[in-house]
Structure formats: structure tokens, C-alpha cells
Phi, psi and omega in degrees: 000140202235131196234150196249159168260135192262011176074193206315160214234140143317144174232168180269164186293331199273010182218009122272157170188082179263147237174210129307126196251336165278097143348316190305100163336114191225162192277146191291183189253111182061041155295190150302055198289186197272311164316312182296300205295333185261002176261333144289338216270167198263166188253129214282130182286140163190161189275323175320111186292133150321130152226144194313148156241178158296162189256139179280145166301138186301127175280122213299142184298166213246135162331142184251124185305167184261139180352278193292329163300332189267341183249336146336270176297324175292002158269285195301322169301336167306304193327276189329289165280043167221311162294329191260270191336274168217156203249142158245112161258167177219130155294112176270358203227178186243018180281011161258353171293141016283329190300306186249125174252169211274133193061041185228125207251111180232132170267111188276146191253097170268021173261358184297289168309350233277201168239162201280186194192150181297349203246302186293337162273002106031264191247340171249173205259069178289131118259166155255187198280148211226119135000109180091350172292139198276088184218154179284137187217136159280160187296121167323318186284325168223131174284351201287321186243135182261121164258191175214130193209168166280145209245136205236284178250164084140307226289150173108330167317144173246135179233159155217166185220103181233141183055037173070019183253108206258122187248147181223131213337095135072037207232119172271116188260152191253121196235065186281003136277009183268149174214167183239093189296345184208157184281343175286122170237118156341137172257356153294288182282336185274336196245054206254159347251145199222196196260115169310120181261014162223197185301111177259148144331156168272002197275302195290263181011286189312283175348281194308319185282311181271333192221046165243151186238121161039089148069348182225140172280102206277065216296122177292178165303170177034044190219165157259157127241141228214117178241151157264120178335342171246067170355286185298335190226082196197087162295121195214205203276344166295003209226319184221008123128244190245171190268094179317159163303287206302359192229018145319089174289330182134189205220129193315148178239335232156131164256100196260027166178135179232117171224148190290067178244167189269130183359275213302331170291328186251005161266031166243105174338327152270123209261090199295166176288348189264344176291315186325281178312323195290328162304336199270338167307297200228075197281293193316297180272017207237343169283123171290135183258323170297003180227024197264154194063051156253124193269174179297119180228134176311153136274078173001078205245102219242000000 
């Protein structure tokens, strides 16, 4: 499933804070000042005659930022933490259905996978990617474009597919998100891997020739293999072979908006007028509503 970055990314409330950006304590407006404050205070009984001092002066007032400046910095720290954090896609294709649908709008979490560093791993929550995990990728065939698939091996896993029935080192995994529109079975895609009845990648070709073993695809180091819950209708890692580490963005957290729009409006690069009119006409009823805030959740796959 192939997924658009939707331009500037939404953020969750926990991962801005935006706010005052000068730290510095300045006096409320008809406080109290420090002049004031010594000027009420009673005066200490003593036998020592005093002497008077100058009252010290009020220290000239600290410039107050300006409207547009203070709303600046707060877009660019927006900026900032929506690219480094988290991300917005819209699903446009239906190879993740049921779990993802063609128009459900998601905020990707790019720090799950990122790699660790001495210090930061630590403190922030880096894993790797886990059998049954949800992830965003560019695409191997061109990077230009993001998909999205279930991460199925690996490395070191063996997979097979025989009668749309999936063995994970040599074990028939039970897949209660996966689903199946048709009844036609592939001598390819149902039977992998086998002798390809279509067109392959040349990624896939290399898959099928270097890492396949007695019959199972042997998922190398520093790889996925990546399927879509909607078997029959799902480019995926059988057609152009595994999923680099490195080309890993991270793994969906929330749909925070889902709407009933058609493929071809949302694989348009551009956000055509007629897509425009159609949200602004039928915002209410064409937004799945049960599914706005709904989160992502991995499936364990053991």
C-alpha cells in the first residue's frame, strides 16, 4: 500500500509545547514591584541613626516580544518536531484492508525504529522491527514513494505461502487480520515462492534465485519481509523482494481522521478541486467518525 505525505504534519498535544519561549520572570502587570514592595515594608527599630540612602532605581523594562515574532518561533518548533517525531500520511490504496482504509489519515511514529545512539538509547523508546508490526517504508522500487505493510520475517525467518495459507518457519500462523476478496488462487501469489506467472522486480527475481531454501524464502540480515493484509490485492514483498532496514520510517500511531474518499483523489499529487468541493460538501457525512482517534495496534506474530 502506498501511502502520500499530507504537508505539514498535525502534531499530538504530548509532543508540542508551545508556549513562552523567554524563560525570564518579568512582573505581572499591577503586581507588586521590588521598589514598591520596599516601600511598604515598616521600618526595623534601631538605636544607630541611619542614613538615608537613594532608593535604587527600577530597572528599565525587558522588551516584550512581538505578536508575529512569538508565533514565528512557535511554527518553527512545530515544523521541527512533526518532521523529527511524528509524521502525516493518508492511505490511498486498499492493500491493508481491513486493518487500514483507502482514506484513513495516520500519524507515524518516526522514532520507533530510528537507531540508537549511546546516550539516547537510554532515553528514548528505539526497538526493532517485530514480526506482525505495522510499518511505513519507502518504497525499495523507487524511495520517492511511501508504503505501508505488515512486517511478516525477519532476518533469518523462512516463509512460505501454499493455498493462501502462510508458514513462518514451518509453523501455519493463525492471521486474524488478514483477509481474502477472491476465490481465484495465483500459482504465484497463493503458492509462493514458485514459478512467477507475472511480471517481477528485478529485487524479487534476486529473492527467488539467492534466498530461497528447500522450497522457503529465507529473509536475509538487515531486511523485512513485508505483506498486506489484503492478500489478493497487495503489492508487496513477493512482487519486488525485501524491505531494507534503512528504509524504514517508522510504524503507524493513530487514525486521526478517516474519510470516504476515492483512491484516484488521494493518489493525486495534488490536491485536486473536485476532492476540495467534495470535503467541504460532505465533510460530516463521508468522515468515518468511529474511527477518527483510533489507534494502531501491532499483532504479535510468535
Amino acid at each position: 500500500m502506498r501511502v502520500k505525505w499530507s504537508g505539514v504534519d498535525p502534531l499530538n498535544s504530548t509532543e508540542s509545547h508551545p508556549g513562552r519561549v523567554d524563560n525570564t520572570p518579568v512582573d505581572s502587570v499591577g503586581g507588586t514591584t521590588g521598589l514598591q514592595a520596599a516601600e511598604f515594608a515598616a521600618p526595623v527599630a534601631s538605636s544607630v541613626e541611619e542614613v538615608p540612602q537613594a532608593a535604587p532605581s527600577d530597572p528599565p523594562p525587558e522588551p516584550m516580544r512581538g505578536a508575529i515574532a512569538e508565533w514565528a518561533i512557535t511554527i518553527l518548533l512545530l515544523l521541527f518536531l512533526t518532521t523529527t517525531l511524528v509524521q502525516a500520511y493518508v492511505i490511498p490504496t486498499g492493500s491493508m484492508e481491513d486493518t487500514l482504509l483507502i482514506g484513513d489519515h495516520l500519524l507515524v511514529d518516526k522514532l520507533a525504529y530510528a537507531p540508537t545512539g549511546p546516550v539516547s538509547k537510554y532515553i528514548l523508546p528505539y526497538r526493532d522491527v517485530k514480526r506482525g508490526d505495522i510499518i511505513v517504508f519507502r518504497y525499495p522500487v523507487d524511495i520517492r514513494q511511501t508504503f505501508v505493510k505488515r512486517a511478516i520475517g525477519v532476518p533469518g525467518d523462512r516463509i512460505r505461502v501454499v493455498n493462501k495459507q502462510l508458514y513462518l518457519n514451518g509453523v501455519k500462523l493463525d492471521e486474524p487480520y488478514k483477509i481474502h476478496k477472491s476465490d481465484y488462487t495465483s500459482a504465484y501469489r497463493d503458492n509462493f515462492p514458485g514459478e512467477p506467472d507475472v511480471m517481477l522486480d528485478p529485487r524479487a527475481l534476486d529473492m527467488l534465485q539467492n534466498h530461497t531454501i528447500n522450497g522457503e524464502v529465507v529473509v536475509p540480515a538487515n531486511s523485512i519481509f513485508a505483506m498486506g493484509d489484503n492478500r489478493d490485492n497487495s503489492l508487496d514483498s513477493r512482487y519486488w523482494g525485501f524491505v531494507p532496514r534503512e528504509n524504514i520510517i517508522g510504524k503507524p500511531l493513530v487514525i486521526y481522521w478517516s474519510y470516504d474518499a476515492p483512491s484516484d483523489d488521494l493518489q493525486n499529487p495534488s490536491i485536486g478541486i473536485g476532492h476540495i468541493k467534495d470535503v467541504v460538501f460532505n465533510f460530516i457525512p463521508k468522515t468515518r467518525w468511529r474511527r477518527t482517534f483510533m489507534l494502531v495496534h501491532p499483532y504479535e506474530i510468535k
